[in-house]
N, CA, C and O atoms as a GROMACS GRO file, in nm:
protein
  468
    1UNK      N    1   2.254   0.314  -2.526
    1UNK     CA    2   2.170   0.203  -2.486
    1UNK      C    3   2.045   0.202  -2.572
    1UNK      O    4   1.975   0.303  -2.583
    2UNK      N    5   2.013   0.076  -2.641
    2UNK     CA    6   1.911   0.050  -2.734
    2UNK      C    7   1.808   0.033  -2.644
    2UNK      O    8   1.852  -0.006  -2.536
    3UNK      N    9   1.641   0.053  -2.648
    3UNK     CA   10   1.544   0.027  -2.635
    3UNK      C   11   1.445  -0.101  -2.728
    3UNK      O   12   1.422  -0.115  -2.849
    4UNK      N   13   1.412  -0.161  -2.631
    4UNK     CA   14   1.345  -0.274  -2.761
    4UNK      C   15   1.205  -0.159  -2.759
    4UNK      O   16   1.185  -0.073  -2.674
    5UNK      N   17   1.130  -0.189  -2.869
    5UNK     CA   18   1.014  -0.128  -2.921
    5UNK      C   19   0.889  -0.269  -2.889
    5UNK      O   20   0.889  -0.384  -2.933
    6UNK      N   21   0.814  -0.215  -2.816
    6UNK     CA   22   0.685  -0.305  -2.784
    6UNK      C   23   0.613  -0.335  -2.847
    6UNK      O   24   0.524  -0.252  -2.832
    7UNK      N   25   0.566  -0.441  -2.952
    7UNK     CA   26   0.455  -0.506  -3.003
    7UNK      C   27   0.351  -0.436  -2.953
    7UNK      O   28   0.342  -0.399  -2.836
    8UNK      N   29   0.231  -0.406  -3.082
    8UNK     CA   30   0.111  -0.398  -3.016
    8UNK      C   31   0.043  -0.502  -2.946
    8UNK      O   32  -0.064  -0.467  -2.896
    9UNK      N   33   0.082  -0.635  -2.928
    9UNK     CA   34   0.030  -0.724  -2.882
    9UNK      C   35   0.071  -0.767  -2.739
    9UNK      O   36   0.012  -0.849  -2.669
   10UNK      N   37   0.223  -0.672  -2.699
   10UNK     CA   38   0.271  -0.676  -2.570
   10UNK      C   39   0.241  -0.600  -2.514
   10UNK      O   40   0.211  -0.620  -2.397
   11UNK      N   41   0.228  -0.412  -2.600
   11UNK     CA   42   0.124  -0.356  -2.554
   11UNK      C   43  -0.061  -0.390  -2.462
   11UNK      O   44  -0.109  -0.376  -2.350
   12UNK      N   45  -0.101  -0.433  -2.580
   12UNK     CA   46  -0.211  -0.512  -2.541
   12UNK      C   47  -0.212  -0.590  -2.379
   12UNK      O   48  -0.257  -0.562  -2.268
   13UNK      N   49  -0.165  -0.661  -2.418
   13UNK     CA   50  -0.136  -0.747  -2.246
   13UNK      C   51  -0.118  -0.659  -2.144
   13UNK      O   52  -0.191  -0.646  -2.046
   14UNK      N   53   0.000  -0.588  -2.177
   14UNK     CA   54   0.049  -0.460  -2.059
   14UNK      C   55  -0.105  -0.414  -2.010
   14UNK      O   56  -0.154  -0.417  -1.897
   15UNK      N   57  -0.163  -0.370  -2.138
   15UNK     CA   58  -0.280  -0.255  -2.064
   15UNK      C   59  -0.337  -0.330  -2.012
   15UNK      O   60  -0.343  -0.317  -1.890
   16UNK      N   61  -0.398  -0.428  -2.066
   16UNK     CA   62  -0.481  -0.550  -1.998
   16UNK      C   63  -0.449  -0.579  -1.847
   16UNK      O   64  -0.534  -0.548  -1.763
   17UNK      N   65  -0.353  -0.625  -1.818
   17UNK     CA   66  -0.279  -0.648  -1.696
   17UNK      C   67  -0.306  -0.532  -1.573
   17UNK      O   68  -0.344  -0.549  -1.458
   18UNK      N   69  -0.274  -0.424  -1.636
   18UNK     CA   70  -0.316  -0.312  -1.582
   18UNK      C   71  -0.436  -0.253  -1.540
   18UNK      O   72  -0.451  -0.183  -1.440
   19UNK      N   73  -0.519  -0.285  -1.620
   19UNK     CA   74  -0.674  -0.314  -1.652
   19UNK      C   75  -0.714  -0.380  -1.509
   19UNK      O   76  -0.757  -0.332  -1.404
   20UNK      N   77  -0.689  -0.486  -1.544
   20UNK     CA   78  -0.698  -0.602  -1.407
   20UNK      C   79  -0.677  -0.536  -1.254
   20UNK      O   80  -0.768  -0.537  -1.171
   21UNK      N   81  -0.521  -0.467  -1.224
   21UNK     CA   82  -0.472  -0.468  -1.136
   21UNK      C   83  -0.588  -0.370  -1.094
   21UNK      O   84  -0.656  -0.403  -0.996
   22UNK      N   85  -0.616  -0.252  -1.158
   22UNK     CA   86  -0.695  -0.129  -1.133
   22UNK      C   87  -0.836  -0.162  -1.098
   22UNK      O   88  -0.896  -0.066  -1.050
   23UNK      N   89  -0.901  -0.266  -1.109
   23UNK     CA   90  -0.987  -0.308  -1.107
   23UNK      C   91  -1.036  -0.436  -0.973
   23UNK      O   92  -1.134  -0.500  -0.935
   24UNK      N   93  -0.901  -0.417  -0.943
   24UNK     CA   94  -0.914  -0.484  -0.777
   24UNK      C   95  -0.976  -0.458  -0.686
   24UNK      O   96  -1.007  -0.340  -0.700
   25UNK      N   97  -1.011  -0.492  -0.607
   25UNK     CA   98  -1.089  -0.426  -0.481
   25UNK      C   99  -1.031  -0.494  -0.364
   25UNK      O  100  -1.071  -0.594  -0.305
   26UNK      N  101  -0.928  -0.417  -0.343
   26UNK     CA  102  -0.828  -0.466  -0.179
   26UNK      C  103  -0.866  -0.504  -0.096
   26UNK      O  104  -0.849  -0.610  -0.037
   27UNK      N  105  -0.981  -0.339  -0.063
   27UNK     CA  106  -1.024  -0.334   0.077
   27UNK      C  107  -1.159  -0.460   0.091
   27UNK      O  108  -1.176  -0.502   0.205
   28UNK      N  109  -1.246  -0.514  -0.013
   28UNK     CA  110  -1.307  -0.645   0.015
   28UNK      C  111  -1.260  -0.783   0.050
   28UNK      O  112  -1.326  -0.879   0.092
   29UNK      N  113  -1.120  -0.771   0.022
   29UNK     CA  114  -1.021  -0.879   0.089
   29UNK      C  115  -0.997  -0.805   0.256
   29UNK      O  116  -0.922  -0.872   0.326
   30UNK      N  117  -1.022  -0.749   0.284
   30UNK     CA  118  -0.997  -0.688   0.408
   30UNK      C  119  -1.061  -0.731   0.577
   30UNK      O  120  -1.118  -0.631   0.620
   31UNK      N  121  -1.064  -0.814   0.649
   31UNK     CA  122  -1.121  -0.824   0.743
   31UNK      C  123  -1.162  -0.705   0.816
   31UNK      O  124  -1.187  -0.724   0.935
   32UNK      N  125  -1.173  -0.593   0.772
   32UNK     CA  126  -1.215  -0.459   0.871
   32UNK      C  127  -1.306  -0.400   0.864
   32UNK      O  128  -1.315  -0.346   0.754
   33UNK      N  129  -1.412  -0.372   0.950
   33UNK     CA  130  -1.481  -0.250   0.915
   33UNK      C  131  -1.502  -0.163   0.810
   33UNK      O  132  -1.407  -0.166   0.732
   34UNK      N  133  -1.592  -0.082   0.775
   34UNK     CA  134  -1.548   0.025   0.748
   34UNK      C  135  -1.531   0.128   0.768
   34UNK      O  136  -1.492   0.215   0.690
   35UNK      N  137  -1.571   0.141   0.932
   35UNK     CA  138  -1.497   0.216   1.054
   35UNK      C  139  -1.369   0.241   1.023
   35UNK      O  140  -1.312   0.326   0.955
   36UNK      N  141  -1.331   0.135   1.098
   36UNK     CA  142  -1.179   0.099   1.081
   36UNK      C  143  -1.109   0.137   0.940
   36UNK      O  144  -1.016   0.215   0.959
   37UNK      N  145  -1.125   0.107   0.820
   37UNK     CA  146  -1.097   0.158   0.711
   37UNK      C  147  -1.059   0.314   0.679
   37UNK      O  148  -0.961   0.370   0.629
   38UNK      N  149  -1.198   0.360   0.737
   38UNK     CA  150  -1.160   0.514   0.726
   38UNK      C  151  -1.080   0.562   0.825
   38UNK      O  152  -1.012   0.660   0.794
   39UNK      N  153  -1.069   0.514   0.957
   39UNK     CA  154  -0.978   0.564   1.037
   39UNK      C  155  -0.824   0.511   0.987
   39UNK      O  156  -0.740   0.597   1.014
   40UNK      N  157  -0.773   0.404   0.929
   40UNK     CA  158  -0.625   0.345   0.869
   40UNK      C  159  -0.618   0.453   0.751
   40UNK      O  160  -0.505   0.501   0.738
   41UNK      N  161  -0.730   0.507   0.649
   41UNK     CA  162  -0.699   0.592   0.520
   41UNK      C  163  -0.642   0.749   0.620
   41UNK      O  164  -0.530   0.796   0.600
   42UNK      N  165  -0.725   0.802   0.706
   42UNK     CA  166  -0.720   0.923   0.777
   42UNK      C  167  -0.591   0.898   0.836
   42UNK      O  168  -0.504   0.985   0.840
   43UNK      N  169  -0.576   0.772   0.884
   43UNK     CA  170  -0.412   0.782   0.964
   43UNK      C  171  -0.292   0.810   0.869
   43UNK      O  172  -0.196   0.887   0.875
   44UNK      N  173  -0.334   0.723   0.785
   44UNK     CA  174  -0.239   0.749   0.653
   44UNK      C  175  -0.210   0.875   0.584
   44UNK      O  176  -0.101   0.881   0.527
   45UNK      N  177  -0.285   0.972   0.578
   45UNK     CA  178  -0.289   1.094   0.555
   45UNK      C  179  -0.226   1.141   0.632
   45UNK      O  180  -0.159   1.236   0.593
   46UNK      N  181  -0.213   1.102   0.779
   46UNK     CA  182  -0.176   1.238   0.839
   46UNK      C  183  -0.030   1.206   0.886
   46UNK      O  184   0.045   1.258   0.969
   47UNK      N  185  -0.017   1.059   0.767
   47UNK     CA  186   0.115   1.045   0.820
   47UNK      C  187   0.248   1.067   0.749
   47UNK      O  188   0.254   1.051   0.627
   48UNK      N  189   0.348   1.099   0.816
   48UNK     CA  190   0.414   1.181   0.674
   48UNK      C  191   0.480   1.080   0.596
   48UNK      O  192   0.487   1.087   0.473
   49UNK      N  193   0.546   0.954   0.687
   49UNK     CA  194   0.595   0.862   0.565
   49UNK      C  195   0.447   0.835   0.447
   49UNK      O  196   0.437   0.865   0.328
   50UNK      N  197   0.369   0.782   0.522
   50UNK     CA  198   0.306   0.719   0.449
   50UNK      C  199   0.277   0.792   0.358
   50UNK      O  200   0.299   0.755   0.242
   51UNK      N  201   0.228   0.898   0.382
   51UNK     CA  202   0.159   1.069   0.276
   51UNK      C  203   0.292   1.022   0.128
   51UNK      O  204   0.276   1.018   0.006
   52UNK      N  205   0.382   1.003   0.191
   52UNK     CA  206   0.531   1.012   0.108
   52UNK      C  207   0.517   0.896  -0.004
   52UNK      O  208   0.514   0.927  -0.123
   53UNK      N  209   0.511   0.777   0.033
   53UNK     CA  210   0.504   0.620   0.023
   53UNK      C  211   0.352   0.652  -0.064
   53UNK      O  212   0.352   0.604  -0.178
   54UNK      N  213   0.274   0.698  -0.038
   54UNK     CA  214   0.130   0.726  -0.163
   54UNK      C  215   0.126   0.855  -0.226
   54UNK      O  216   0.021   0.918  -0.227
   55UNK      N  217   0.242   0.904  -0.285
   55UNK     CA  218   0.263   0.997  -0.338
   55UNK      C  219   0.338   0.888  -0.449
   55UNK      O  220   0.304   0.892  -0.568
   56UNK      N  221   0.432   0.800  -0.406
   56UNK     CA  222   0.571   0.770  -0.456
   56UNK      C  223   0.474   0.657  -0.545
   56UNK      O  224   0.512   0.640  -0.661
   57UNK      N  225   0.378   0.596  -0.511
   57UNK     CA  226   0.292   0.474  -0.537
   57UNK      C  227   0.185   0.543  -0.652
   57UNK      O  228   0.133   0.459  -0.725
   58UNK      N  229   0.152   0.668  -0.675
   58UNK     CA  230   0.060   0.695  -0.761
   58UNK      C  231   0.189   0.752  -0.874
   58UNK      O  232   0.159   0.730  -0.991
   59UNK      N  233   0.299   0.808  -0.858
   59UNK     CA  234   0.355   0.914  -0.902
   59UNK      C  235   0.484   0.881  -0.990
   59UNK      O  236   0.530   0.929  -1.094
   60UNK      N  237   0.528   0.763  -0.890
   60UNK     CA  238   0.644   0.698  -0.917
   60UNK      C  239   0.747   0.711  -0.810
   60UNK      O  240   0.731   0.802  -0.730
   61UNK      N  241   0.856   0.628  -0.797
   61UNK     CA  242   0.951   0.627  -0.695
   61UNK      C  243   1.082   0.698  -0.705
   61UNK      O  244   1.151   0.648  -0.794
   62UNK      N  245   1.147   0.810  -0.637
   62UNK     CA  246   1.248   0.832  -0.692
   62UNK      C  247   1.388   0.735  -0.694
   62UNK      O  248   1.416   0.640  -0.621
   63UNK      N  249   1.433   0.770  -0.757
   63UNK     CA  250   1.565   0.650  -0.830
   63UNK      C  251   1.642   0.663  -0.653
   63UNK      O  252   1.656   0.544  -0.624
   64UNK      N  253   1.680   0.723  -0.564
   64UNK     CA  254   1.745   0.732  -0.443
   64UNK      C  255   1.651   0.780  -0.347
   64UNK      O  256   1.581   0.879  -0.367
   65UNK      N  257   1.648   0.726  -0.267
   65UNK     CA  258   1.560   0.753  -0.148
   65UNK      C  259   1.705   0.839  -0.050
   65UNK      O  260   1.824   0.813  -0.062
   66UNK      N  261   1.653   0.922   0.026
   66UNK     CA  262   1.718   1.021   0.129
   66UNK      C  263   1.795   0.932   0.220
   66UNK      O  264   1.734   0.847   0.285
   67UNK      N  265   1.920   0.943   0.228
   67UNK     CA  266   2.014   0.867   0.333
   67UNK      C  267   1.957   0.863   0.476
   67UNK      O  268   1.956   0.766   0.551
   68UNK      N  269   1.905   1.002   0.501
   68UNK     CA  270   1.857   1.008   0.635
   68UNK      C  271   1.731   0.928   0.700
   68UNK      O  272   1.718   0.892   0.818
   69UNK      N  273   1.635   0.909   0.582
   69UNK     CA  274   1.488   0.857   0.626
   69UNK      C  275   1.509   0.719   0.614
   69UNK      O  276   1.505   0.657   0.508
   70UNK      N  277   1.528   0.682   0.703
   70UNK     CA  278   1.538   0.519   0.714
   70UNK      C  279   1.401   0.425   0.750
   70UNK      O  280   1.400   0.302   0.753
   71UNK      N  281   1.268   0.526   0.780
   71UNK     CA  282   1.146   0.482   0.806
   71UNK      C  283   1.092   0.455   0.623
   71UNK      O  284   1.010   0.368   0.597
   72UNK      N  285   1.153   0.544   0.516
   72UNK     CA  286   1.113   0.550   0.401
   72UNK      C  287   1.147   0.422   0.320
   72UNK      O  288   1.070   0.378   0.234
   73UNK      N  289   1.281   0.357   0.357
   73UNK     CA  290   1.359   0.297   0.321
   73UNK      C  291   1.313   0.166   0.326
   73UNK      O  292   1.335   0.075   0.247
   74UNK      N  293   1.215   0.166   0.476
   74UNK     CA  294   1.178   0.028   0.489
   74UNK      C  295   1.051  -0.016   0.397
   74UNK      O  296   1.006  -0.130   0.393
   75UNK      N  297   0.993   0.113   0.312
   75UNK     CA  298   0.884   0.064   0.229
   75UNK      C  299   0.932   0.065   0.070
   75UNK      O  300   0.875   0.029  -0.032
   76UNK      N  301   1.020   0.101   0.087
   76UNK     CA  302   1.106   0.111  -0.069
   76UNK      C  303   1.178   0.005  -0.089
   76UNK      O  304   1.254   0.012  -0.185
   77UNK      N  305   1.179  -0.086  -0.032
   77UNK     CA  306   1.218  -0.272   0.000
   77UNK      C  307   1.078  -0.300  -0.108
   77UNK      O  308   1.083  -0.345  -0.223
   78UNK      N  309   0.981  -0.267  -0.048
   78UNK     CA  310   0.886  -0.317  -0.108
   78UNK      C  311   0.793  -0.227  -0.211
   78UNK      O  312   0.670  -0.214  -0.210
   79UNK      N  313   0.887  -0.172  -0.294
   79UNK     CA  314   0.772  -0.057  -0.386
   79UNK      C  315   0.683  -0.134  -0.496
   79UNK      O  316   0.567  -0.111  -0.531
   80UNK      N  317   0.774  -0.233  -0.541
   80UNK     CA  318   0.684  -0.303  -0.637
   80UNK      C  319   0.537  -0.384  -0.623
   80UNK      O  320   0.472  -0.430  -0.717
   81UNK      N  321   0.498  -0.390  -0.460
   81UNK     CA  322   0.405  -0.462  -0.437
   81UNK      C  323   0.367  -0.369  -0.334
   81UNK      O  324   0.321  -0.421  -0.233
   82UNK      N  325   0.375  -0.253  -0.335
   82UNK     CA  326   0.273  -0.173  -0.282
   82UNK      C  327   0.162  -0.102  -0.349
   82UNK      O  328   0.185  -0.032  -0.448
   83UNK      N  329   0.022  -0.120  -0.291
   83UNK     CA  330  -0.050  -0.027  -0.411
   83UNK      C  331  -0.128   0.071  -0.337
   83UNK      O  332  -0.095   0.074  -0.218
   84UNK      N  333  -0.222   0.153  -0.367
   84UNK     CA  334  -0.308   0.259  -0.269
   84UNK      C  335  -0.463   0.213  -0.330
   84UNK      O  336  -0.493   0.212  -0.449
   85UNK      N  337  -0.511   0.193  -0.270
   85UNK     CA  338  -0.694   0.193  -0.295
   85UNK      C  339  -0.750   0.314  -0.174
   85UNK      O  340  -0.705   0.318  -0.059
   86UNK      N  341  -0.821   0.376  -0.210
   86UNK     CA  342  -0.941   0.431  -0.114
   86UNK      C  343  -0.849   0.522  -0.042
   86UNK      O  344  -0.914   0.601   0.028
   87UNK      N  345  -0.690   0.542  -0.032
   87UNK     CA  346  -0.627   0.639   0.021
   87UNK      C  347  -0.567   0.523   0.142
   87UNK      O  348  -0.528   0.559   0.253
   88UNK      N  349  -0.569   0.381   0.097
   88UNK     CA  350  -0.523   0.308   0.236
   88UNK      C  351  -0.384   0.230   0.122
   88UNK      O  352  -0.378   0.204   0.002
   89UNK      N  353  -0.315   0.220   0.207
   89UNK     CA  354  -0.178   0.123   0.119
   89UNK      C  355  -0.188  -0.003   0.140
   89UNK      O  356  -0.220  -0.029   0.256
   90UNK      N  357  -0.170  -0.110   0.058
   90UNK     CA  358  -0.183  -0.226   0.068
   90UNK      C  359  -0.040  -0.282   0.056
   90UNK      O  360   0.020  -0.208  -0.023
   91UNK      N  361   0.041  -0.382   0.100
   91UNK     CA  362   0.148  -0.452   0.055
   91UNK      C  363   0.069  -0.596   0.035
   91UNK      O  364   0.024  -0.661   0.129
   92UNK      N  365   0.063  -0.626  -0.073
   92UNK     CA  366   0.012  -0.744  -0.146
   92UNK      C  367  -0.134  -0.708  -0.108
   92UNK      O  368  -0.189  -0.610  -0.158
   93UNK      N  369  -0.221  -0.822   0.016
   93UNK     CA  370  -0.351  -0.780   0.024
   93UNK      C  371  -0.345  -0.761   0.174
   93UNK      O  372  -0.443  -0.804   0.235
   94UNK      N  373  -0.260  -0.711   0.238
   94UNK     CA  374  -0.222  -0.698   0.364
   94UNK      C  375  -0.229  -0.481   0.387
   94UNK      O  376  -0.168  -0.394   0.326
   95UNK      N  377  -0.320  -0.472   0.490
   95UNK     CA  378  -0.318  -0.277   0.472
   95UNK      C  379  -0.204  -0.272   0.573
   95UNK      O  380  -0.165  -0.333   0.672
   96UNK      N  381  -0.168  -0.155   0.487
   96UNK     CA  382  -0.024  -0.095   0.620
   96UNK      C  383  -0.089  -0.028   0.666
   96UNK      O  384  -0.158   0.055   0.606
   97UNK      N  385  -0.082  -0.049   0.823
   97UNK     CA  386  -0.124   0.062   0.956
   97UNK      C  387  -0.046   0.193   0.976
   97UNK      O  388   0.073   0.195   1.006
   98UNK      N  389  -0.111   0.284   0.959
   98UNK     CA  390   0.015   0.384   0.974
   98UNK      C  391   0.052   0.366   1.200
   98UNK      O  392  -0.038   0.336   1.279
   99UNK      N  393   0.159   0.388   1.229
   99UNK     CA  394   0.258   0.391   1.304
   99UNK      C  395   0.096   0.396   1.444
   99UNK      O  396   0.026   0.318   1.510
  100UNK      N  397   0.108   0.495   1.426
  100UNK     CA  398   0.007   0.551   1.557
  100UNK      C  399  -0.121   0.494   1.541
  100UNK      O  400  -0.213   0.569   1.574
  101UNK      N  401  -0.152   0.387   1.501
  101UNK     CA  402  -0.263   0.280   1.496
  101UNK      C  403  -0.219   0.162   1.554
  101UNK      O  404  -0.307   0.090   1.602
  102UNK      N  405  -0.102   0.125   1.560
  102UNK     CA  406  -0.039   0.016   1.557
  102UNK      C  407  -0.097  -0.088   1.669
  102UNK      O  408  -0.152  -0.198   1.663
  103UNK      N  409  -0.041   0.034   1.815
  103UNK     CA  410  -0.054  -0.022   1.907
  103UNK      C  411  -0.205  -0.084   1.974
  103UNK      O  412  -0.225  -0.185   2.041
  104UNK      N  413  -0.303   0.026   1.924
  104UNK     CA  414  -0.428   0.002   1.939
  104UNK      C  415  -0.479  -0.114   1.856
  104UNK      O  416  -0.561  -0.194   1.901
  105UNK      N  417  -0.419  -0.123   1.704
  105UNK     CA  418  -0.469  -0.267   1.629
  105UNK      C  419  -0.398  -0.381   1.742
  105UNK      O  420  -0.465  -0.472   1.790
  106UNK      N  421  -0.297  -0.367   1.765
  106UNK     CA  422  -0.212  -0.480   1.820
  106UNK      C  423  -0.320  -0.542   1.952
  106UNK      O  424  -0.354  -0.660   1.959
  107UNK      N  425  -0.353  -0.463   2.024
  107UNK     CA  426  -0.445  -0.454   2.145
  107UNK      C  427  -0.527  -0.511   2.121
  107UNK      O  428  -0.556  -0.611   2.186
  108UNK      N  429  -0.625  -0.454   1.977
  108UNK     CA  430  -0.775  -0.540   1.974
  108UNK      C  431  -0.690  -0.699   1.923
  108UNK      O  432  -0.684  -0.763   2.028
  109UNK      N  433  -0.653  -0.747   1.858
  109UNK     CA  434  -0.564  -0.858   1.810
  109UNK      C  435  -0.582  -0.917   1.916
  109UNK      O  436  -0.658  -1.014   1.921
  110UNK      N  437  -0.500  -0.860   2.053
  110UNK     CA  438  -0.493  -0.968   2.190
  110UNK      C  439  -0.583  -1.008   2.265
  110UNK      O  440  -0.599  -1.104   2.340
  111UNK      N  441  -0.666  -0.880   2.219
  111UNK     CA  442  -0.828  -0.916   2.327
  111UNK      C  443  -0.898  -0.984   2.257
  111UNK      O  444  -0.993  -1.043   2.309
  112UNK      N  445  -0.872  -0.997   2.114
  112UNK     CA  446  -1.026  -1.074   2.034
  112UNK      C  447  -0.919  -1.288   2.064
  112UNK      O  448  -0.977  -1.392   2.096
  113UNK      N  449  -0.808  -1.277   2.044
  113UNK     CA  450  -0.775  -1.381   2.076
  113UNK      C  451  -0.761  -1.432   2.225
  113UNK      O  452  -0.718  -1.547   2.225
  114UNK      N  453  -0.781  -1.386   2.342
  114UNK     CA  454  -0.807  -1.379   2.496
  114UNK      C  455  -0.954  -1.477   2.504
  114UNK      O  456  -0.985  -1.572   2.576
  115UNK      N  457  -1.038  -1.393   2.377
  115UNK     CA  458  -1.202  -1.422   2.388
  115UNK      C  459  -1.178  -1.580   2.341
  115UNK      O  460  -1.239  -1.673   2.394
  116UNK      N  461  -1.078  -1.598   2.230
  116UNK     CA  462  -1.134  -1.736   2.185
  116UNK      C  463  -1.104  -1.888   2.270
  116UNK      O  464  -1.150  -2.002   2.258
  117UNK      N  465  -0.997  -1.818   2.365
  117UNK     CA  466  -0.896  -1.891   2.447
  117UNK      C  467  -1.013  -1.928   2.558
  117UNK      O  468  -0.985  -1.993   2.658
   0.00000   0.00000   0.00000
């Protein structure tokens, strides 16, 4: 299998592009705190998919994900548009909650919309 060889000028773009992406700032698209922020980065840490999923996101993805982990599987749908800022995962500009936040985000969600009702 042949490899095409990259222009310095496709080069160029690449880094550029890259440049850009690195230079985002997620969490200012973020409606949260920064309470809240550090408690979603800390959850994320202590969580093992996720720990896994921002390992796989700085590091690279392996070519087969484990038959058994089917919690892994559901973020490996989406590896190409996951990124990590600040130790929090983003899918597009949306933060993934790790698991054991969920229910408590879900909660404030119902009570802040209760208030507007």
């Amino acid at each position: 299998m042949s490899r095409k060889t990259l222009s310095e000028a496709e080069v160029y773009r690449i880094e550029a592009f890259l440049k850009e992406i690195e230079g985002m700032d997620h969490t200012s698209r973020v409606s949260m705190s920064n309470e809240r922020l550090e408690e979603v980065g800390e959850g994320t840490r202590r969580d093992k998919t996720l720990r896994k999923v921002g390992l796989y996101v700085l590091d690279g993805w392996p070519e087969k994900i484990p038959v058994d982990d089917d919690e892994l599987k559901q973020y490996a749908k989406y590896k190409e548009d996951i990124v990590m800022q600040g130790g929090i995962l983003f899918k597009g500009n949306r933060v993934i909650v790790p698991r054991h936040l969920r229910i408590d985000m879900l909660k404030r969600l119902h009570d802040c919309l209760k208030e507007i009702e």
